[in-house]
N, C-alpha and C positions, 0 to 999 in steps of 0.2 A: 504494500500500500504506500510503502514511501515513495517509490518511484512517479506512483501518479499523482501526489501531493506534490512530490519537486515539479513535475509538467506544469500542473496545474500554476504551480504559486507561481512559474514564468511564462505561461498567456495570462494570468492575472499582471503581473508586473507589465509585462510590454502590453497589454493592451490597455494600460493606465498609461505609460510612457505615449503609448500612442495619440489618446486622448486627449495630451496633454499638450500634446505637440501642434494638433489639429487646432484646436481652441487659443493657442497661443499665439500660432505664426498665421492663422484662416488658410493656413494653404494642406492639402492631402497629397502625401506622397505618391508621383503615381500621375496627379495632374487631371486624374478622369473627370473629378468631380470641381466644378470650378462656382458652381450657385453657393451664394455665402449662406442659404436658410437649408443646404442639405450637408454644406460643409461643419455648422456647428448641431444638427443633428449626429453626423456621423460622428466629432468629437465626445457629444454624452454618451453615445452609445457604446461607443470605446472603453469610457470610463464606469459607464455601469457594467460592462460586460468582465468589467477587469474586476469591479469588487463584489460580480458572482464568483468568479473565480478563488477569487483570494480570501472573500467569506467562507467558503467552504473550507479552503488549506488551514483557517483561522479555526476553526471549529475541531476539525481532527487533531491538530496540533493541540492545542487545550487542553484536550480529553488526556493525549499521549504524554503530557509532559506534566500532568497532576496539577494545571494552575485551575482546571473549574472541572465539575463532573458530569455526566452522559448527560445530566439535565439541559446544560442551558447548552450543551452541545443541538440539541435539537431547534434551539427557536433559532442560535446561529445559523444552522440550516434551510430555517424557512424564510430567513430575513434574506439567505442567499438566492435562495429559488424567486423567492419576491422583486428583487434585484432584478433577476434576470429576465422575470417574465415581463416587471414595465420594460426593459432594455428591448425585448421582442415587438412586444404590441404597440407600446406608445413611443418610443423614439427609433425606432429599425426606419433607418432613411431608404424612400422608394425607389434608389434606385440600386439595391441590392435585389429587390426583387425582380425587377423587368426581366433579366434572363430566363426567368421562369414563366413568366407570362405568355401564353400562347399569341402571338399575332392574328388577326381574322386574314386568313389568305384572300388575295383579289380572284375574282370567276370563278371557285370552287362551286366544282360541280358534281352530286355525286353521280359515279356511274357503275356504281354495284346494285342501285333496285330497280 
């Protein structure tokens, strides 16, 4: 379990670093995104994404190292998921999604009935 606690606590680091960087300089590595109202979505979302991450590493670490017990291990857990989930629904900038988005093809027609 350690192993995925170190992963984990370094996409939580960099993607606070990330966050942090977005929101600092308006600019996104990369250049794709250049709209200043998806450039500081993309920066909270970074940094919520990162203190799901790191809420979680925070939580197990605790438990392991005797400073608080399984108790409040678990609302760390939900405060993490909670994190993560406004980081999905209410700040996920749309254009993460459009890859997924199906386009309406032009003249589709079907010719299988």
């Amino acid at each position: 379990m350690d192993g995925v606690n170190i992963a984990m606590a370094l996409m939580g680091l960099g993607e606070l670093s990330l966050g942090a960087y977005v929101l600092v300089t308006g600019k996104v590595p990369g250049g794709r995104v250049t709209e200043a109202g998806q450039i500081r979505r993309l920066g909270v979302v970074s940094i919520l994404f990162g203190g799901f991450f790191l809420l979680q590493v925070i939580g197990y670490l605790g438990v392991r190292l005797g400073l608080w017990s399984q108790g409040i291990r678990g609302p760390v857990l939900l405060l993490a998921f909670a994190v993560g989930t406004i980081a999905l629904v209410k700040y996920s900038p749309m254009f993460l999604l459009t890859r997924f988005r199906r386009r309406p093809e032009r003249n589709s027609i079907d010719h299988h009935g």
